[in-house]
TORLUM-510714 format. One record per residue: residue number from 0; y, z, x of N, C-alpha, C in turn. Coordinates in nm, 2 decimals, decimal comma, padded with zeros to 4 digits. Layout:
BEGIN
{NUM {Y Z X} {Y Z X} {Y Z X}},
...
***
This chain:
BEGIN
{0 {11,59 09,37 09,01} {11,50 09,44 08,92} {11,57 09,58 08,88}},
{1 {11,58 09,66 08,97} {11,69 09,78 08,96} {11,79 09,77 08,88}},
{2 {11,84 09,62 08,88} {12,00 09,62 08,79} {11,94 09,60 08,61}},
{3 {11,85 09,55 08,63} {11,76 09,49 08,49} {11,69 09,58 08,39}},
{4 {11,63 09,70 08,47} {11,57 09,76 08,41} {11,68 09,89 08,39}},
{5 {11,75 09,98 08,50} {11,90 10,03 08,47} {11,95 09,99 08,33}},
{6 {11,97 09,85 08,36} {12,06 09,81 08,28} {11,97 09,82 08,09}},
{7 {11,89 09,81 08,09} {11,80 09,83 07,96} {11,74 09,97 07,94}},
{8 {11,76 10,03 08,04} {11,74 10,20 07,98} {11,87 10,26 07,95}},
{9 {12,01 10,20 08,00} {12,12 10,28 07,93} {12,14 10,23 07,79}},
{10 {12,06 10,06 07,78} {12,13 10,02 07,64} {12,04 10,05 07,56}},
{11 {11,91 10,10 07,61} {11,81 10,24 07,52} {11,88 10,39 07,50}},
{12 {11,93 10,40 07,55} {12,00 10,52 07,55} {12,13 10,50 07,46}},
{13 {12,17 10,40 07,47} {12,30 10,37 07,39} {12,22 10,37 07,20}},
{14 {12,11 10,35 07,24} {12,08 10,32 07,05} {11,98 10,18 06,99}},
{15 {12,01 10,11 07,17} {11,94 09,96 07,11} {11,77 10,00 07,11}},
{16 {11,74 09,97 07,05} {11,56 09,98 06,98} {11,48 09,91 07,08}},
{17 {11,56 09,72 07,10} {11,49 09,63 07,16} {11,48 09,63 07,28}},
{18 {11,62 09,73 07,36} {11,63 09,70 07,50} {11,53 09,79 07,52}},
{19 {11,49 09,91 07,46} {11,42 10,01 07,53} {11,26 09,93 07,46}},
{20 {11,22 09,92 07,39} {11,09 09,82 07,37} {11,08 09,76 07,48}},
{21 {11,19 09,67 07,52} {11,16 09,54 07,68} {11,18 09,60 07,79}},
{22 {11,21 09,74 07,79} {11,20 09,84 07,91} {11,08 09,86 07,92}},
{23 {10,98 09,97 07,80} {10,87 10,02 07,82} {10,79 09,90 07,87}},
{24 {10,82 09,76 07,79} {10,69 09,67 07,82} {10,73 09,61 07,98}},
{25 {10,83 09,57 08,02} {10,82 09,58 08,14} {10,74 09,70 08,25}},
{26 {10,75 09,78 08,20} {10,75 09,90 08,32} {10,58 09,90 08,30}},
{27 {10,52 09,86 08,19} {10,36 09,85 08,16} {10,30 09,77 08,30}},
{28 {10,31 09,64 08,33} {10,28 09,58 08,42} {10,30 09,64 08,59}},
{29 {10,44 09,72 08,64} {10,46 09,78 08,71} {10,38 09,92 08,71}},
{30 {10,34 10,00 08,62} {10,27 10,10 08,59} {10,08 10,04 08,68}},
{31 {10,07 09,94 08,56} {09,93 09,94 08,56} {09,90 09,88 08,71}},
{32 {09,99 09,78 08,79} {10,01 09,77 08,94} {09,98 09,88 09,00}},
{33 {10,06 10,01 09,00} {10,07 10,09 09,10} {09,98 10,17 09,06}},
{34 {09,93 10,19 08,99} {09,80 10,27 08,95} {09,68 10,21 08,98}},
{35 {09,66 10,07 09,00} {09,51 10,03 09,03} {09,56 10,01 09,18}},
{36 {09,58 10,02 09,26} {09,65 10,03 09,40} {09,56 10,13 09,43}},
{37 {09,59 10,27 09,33} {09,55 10,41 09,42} {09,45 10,44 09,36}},
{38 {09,39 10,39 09,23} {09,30 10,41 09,17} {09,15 10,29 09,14}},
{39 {09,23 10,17 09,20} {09,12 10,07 09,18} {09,08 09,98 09,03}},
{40 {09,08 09,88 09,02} {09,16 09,81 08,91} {09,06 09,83 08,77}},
{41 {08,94 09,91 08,82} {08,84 09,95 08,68} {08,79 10,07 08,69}},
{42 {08,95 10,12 08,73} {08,89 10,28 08,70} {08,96 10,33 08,57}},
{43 {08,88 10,44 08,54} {08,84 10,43 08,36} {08,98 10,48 08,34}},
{44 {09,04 10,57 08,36} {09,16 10,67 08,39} {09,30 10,55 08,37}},
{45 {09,32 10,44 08,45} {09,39 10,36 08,49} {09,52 10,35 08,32}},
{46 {09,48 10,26 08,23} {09,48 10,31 08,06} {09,56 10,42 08,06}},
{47 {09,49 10,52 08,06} {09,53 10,62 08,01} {09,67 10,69 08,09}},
{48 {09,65 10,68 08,21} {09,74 10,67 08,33} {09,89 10,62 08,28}},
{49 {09,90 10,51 08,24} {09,99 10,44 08,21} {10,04 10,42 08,05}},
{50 {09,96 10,50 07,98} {10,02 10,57 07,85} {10,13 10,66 07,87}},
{51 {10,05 10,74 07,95} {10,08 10,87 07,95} {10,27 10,86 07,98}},
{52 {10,21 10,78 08,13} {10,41 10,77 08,19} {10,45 10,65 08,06}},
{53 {10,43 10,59 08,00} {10,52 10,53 07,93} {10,57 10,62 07,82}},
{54 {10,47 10,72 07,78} {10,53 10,82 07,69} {10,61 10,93 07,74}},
{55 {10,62 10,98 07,88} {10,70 11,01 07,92} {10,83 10,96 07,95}},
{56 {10,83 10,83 08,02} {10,98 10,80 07,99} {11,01 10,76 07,86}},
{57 {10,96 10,75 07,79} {11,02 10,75 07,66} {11,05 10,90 07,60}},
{58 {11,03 11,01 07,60} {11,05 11,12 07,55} {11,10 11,19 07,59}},
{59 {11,12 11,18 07,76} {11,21 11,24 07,86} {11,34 11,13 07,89}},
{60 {11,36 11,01 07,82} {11,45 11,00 07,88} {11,59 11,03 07,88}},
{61 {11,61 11,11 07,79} {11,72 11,16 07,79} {11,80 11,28 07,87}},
{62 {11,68 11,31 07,99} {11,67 11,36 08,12} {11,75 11,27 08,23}},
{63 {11,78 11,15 08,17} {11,81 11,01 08,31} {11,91 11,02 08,33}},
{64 {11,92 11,06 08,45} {12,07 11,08 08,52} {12,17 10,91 08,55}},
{65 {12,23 10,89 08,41} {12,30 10,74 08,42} {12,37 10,75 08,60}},
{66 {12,41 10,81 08,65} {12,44 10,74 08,76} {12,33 10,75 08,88}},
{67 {12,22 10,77 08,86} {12,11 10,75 08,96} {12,05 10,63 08,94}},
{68 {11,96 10,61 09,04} {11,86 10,44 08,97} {11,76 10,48 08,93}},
{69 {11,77 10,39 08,83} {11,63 10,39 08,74} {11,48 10,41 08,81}},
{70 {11,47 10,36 08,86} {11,34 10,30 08,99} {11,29 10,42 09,00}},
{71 {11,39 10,52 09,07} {11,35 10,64 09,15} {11,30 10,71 09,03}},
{72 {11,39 10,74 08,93} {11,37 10,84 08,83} {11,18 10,79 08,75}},
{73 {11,15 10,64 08,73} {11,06 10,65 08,68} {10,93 10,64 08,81}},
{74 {10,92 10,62 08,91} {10,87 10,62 09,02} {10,84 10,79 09,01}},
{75 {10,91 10,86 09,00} {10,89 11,06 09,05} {10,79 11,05 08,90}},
{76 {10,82 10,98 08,78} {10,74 11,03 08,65} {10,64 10,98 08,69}},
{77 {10,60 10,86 08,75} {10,46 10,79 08,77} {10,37 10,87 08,87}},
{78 {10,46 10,94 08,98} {10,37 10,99 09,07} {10,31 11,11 09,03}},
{79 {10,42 11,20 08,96} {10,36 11,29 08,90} {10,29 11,29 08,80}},
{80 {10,27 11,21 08,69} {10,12 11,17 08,63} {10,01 11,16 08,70}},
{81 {10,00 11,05 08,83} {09,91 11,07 08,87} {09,82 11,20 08,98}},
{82 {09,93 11,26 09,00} {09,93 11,37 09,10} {09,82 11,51 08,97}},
{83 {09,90 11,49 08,84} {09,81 11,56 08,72} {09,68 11,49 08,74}},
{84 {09,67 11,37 08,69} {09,55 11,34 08,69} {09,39 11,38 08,82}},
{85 {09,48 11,39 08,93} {09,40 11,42 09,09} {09,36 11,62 09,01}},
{86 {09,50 11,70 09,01} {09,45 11,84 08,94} {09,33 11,88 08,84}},
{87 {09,36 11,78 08,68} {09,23 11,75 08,63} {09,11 11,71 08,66}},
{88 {09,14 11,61 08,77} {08,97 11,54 08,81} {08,89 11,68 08,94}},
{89 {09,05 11,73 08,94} {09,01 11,87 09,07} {08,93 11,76 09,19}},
{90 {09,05 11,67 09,20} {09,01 11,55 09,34} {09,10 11,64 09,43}},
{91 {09,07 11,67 09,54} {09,18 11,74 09,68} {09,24 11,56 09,75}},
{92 {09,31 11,52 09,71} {09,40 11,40 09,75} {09,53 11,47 09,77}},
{93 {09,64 11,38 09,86} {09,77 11,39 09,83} {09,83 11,27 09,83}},
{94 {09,94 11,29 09,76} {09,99 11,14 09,77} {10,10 11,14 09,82}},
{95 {10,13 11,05 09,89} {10,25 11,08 09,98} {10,40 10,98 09,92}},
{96 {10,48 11,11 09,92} {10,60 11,09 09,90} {10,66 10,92 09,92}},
{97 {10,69 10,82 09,89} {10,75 10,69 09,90} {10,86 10,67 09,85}},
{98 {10,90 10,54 09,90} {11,01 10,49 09,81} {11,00 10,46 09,67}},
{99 {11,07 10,39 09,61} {11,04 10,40 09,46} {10,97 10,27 09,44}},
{100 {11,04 10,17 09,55} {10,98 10,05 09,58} {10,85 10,04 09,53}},
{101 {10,76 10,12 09,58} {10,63 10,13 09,58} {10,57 10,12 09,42}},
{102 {10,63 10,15 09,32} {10,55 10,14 09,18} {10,61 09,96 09,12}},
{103 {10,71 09,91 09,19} {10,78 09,82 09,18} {10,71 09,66 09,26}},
{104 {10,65 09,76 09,35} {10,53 09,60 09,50} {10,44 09,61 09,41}},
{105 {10,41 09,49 09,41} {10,26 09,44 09,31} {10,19 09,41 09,42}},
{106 {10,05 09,35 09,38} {09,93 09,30 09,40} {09,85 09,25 09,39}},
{107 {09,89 09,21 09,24} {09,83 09,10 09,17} {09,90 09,01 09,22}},
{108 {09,73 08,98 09,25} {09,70 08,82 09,28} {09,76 08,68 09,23}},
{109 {09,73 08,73 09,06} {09,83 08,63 09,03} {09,94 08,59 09,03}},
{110 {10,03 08,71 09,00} {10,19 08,74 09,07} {10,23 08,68 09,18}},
{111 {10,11 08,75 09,29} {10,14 08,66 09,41} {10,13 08,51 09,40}},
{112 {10,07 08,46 09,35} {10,00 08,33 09,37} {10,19 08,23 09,27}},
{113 {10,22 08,31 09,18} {10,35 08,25 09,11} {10,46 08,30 09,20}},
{114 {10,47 08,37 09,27} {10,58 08,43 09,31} {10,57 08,32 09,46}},
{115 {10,46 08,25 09,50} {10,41 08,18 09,66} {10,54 08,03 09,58}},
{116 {10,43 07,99 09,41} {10,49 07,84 09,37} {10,62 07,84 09,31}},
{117 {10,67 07,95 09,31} {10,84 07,97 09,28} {10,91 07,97 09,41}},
{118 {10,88 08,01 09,56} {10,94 08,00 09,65} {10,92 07,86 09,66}},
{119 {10,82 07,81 09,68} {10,81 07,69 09,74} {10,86 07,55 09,64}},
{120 {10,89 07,60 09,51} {10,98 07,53 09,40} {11,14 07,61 09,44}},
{121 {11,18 07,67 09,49} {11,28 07,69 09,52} {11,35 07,67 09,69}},
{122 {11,26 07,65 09,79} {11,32 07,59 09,92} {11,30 07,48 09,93}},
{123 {11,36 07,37 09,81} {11,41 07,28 09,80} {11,57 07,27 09,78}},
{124 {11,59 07,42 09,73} {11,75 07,40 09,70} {11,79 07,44 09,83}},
{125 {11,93 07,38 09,83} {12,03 07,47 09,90} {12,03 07,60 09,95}},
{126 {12,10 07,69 09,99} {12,05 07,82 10,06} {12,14 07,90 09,95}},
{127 {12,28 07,75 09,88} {12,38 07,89 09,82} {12,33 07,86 09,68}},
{128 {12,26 07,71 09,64} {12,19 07,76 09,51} {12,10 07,88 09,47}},
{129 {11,99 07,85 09,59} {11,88 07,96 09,59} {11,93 08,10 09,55}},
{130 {12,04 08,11 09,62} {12,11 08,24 09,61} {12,15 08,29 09,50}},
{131 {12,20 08,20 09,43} {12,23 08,24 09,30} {12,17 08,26 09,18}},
{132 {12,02 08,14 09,18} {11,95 08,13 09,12} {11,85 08,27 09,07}},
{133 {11,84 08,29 09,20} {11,78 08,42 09,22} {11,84 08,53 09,19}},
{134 {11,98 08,51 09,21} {12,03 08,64 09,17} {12,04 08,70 09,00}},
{135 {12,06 08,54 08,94} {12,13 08,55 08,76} {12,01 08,57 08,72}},
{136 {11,87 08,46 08,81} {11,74 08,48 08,64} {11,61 08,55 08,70}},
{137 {11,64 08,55 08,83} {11,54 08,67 08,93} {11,57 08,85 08,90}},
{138 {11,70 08,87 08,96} {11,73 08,99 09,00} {11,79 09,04 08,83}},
{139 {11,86 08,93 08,76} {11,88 08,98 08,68} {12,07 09,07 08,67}},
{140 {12,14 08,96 08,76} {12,27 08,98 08,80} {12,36 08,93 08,66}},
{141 {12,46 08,96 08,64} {12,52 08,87 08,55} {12,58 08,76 08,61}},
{142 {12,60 08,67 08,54} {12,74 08,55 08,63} {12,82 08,60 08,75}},
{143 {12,90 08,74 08,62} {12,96 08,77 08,73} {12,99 08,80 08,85}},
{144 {12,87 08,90 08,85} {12,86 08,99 08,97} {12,77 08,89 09,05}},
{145 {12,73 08,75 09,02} {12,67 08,71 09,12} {12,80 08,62 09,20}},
{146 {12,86 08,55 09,08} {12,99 08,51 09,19} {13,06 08,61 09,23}},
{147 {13,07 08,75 09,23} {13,21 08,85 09,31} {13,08 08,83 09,45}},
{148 {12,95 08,83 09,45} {12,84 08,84 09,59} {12,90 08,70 09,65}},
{149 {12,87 08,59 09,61} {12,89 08,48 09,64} {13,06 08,43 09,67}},
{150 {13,15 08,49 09,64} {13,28 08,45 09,63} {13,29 08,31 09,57}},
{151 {13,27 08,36 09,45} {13,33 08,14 09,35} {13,33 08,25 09,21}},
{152 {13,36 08,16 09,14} {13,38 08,20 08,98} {13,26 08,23 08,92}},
{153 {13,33 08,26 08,80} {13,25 08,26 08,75} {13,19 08,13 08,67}},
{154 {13,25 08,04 08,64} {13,25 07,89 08,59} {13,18 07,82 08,70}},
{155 {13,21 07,84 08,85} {13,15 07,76 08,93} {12,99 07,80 08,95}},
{156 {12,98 07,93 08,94} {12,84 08,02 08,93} {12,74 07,92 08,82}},
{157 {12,83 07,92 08,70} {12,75 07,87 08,58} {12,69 07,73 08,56}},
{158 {12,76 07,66 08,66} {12,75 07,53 08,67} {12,63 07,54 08,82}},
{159 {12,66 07,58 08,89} {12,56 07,57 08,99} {12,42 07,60 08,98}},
{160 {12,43 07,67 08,86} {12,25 07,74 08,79} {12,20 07,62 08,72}},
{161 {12,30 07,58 08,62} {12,22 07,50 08,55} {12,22 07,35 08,62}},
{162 {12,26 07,32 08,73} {12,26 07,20 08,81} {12,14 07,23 08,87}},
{163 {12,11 07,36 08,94} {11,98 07,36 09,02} {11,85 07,39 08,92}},
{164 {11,90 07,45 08,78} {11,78 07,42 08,68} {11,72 07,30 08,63}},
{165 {11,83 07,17 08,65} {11,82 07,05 08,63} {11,69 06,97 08,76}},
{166 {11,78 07,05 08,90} {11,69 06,99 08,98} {11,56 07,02 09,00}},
{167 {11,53 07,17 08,96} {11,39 07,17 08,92} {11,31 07,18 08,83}},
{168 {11,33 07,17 08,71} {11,29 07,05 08,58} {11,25 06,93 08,63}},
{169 {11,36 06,88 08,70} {11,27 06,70 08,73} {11,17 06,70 08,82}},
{170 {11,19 06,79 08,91} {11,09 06,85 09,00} {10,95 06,89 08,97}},
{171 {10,96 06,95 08,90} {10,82 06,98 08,83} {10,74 06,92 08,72}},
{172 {10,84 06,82 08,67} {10,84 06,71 08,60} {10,75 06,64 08,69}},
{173 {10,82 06,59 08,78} {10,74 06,46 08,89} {10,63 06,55 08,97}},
{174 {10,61 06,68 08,96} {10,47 06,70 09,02} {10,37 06,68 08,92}},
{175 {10,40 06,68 08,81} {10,25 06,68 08,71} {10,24 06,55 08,67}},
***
């Protein structure tokens, strides 16, 4: 996720329009996650909450330190929105310092519920498909860098994806 979203705020930074549009709308779902966590999934604020930081990293981002991670840097904008919001409500809360992880763990239910029938659609493969699988259309690795992890090509990489995309196509084919 780190390498995915990194990777679409420098090519917003570079000029691309679309990568930073598929940044902000990513980061919307992760936003509105970590906000109904500390705030509760119908609280009124929640919205607004998650405007706010998406208009900050968009307006700040030319504050982003290219060799830091992304995560952290929009993780410190999220907390500090909400840490304003606690000032304005004049709520005495604190929120405690975390990893960045934390705006990144969901809770949705649904999430969970696809993320349970993707494992369980995926430990059917192999351990070194899984691996890969996960890496190119999960994590968001390129070819490459998932065969320099795996030690194979990059050709043998590409062939191993779309063999285990084959296997579960038919797969899911024969469950319905």
């Amino acid at each position: 996720m780190e390498a995915r979203l990194k990777a679409l705020m420098l090519c917003g930074l570079g000029g691309d329009g679309r990568a930073h549009t598929e940044l902000l709308s990513a980061m919307t779902g992760y936003l509105r996650a970590y906000f109904a966590r500390r705030l509760g999934r119908d609280a009124a604020d929640l919205e607004d909450l998650v405007q706010e930081t998406l208009l900050a990293i968009h307006t700040k981002r030319e504050t982003f330190d290219r060799a830091q991670p992304f995560t952290s840097w929009a993780y410190s904008i999220a907390r500090y929105k909400l840490i304003d919001l606690y000032r304005r409500r004049r709520i005495r809360r604190t929120e405690p310092i975390e990893s960045a992880e934390s705006l990144f763990a969901t809770e949705d239910t649904e999430e969970g519920a696809v993320r349970m029938d993707l494992d369980r659609l995926l430990s059917d493969l192999p351990q070194r498909q899984r691996a890969l699988l996960e890496d190119v259309k999960l994590r968001g690795l390129t070819n490459a860098e998932a065969a320099s992890r795996a030690g194979m090509t990059e050709t043998a990489v590409k062939v191993a994806i779309h063999r285990s995309l084959k296997v579960l196509a038919r797969k899911v084919r024969n469950e319905d």
